[in-house]
N, C-alpha and C positions, 0 to 999 in steps of 0.2 A: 504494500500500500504506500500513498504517496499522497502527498497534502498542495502541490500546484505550485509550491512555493521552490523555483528553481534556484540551485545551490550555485551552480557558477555554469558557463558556457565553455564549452568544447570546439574541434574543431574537425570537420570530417577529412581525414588523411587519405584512406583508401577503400573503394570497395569493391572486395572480390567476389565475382559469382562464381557459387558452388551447387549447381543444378539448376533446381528452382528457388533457392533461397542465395544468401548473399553471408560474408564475414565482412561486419563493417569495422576499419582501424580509425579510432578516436583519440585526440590529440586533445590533453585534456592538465589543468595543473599536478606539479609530481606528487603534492602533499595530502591531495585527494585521489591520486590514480594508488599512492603509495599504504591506502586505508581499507582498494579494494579486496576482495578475497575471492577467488576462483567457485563460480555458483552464483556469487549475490547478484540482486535485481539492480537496475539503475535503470532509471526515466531516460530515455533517449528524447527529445524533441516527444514529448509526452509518449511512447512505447515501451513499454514493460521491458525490457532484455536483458537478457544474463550474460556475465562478464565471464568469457571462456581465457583472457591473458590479460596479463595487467606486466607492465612495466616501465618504468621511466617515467618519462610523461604521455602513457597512449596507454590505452587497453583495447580489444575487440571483443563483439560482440556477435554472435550469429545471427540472423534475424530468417525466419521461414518465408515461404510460397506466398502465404498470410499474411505475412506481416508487409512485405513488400506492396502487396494487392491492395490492403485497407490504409495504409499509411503512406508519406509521404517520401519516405526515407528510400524507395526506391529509384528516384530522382534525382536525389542529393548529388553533388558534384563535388571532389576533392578539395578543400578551402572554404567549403559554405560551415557558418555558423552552426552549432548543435548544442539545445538546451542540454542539460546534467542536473539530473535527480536523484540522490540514492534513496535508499528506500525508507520509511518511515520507523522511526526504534521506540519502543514502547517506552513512552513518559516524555514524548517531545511535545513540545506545543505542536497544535493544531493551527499554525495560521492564518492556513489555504482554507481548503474542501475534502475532504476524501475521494482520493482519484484510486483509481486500480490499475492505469498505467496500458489497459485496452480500450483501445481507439476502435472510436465508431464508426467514423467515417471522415471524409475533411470535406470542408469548406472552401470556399475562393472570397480572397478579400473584393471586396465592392467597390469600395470606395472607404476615404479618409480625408482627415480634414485639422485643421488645429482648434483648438475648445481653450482657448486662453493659452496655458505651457502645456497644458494637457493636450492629444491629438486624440479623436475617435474614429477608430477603425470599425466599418461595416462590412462581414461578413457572411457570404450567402451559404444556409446550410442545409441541407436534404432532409427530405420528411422525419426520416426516423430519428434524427436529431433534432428537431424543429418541436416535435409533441413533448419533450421534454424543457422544454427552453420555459420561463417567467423573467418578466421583468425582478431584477436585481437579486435573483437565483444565480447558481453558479453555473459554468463551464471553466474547461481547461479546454485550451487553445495553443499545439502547440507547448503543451504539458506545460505551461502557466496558468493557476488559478487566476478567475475571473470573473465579475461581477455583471451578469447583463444588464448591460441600460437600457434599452428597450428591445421588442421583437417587433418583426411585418413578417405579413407571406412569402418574404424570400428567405430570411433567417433574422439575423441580429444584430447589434453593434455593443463595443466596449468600449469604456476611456480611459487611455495608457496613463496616468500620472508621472510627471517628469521622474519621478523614481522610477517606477518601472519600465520606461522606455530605456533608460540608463543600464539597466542589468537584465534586459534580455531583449532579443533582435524584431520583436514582432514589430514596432517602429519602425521598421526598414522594411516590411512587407509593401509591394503596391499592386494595384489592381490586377487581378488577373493569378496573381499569385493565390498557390492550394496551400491548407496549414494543416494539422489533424485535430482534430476536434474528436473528446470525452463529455457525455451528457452526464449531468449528475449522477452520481452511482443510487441516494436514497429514492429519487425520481424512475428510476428503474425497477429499481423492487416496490414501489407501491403502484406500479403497472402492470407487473405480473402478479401480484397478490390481487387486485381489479379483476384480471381476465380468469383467475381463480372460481371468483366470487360469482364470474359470468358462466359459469359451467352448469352442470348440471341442474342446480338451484333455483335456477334461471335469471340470476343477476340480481344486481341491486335495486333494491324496492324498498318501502316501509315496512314491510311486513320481514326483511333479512333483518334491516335494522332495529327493529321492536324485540328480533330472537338475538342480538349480540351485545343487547343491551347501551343502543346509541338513542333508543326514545323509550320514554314511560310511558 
């Protein structure tokens, strides 16, 4: 697990295909490559992956079939920026979201604009990221937590505050550009817990809610 709250930027050095998946080599500080251990999770540009080498300042990463297909990271060019998250340790502050580090799909930035220092990024995002979205609810974007400022029919926008533009590159995104986008994890389970409830029973009515004790 993982809270959106990116630890430092990376840099992507190489990446090998190996069938249909990929070893990607990340260029990354020594003092954090030097804390990894062979197995642990680390947030790639918001993607779960397991650290198979770690050395110096770079570690690689394997990434599948999958992971290429739903994320961005099969795009990525030698020198482009890469977010770094490791993984969340019990008793840290919370002071993202709860991300899981599986991406749902990505996005394409819209449009941008400046908002005083602040700049607002609007990004277009696919249905099945879209039923998840509320206004000032979370996404990770790009495995950066962040707060929606509003939704339309195409998807959403967020507003980078001069800090966060500063330590992570989404401020450098422009139009046309794909990001990966994570819908909130809790938003998720109370959609399947929903389609549950729409089962056999025959969904939710007054008369579920009168049996589970939500009316007197």
């Amino acid at each position: 697990m993982f809270t959106g709250l990116v630890e430092t930027s990376g840099t992507l050095r190489r990446s090998d295909r190996r069938g249909p998946g990929a070893r990607l080599a990340i260029g990354a500080p020594a003092a954090l490559v030097a804390e990894l251990v062979l197995g642990e999770s680390v947030a790639v540009d918001g993607a779960c992956l397991t650290v198979v080498h770690a050395a110096g300042d770079a570690f690689e990463v394997d990434a599948s079939a999958e992971t290429l297909a739903r994320t961005t990271l099969g795009e990525r060019r030698p020198g482009d920026p890469i977010h770094l998250e490791r993984a969340l340790r019990v008793g840290d502050r919370l002071g993202g979201h709860i991300v899981s580090g599986h991406v749902d799909a990505t996005g394409r930035i819209r449009a941008r604009r400046p908002l005083g220092d602040a700049l607002l990024v609007a990004i277009a995002a696919p249905p099945d990221v879209r039923k998840f979205l509320v206004p000032k609810g979370s996404i990770a974007v790009d495995g950066v937590s962040l707060t929606v400022n509003g939704v339309d029919d195409e998807g959403f926008d967020v507003v980078l505050i001069p800090h966060t533009q500063g330590v992570v590159h989404l401020g450098r995104k422009q139009p046309g550009d794909r990001v990966n986008l994570e819908a909130d994890l809790l938003g998720k389970y109370v959609e399947r817990l929903l389609q549950w409830r729409e089962g056999p029973s025959g969904g939710i009515d007054m008369d579920m809610l009168a049996r589970n004790g939500f009316l007197k």
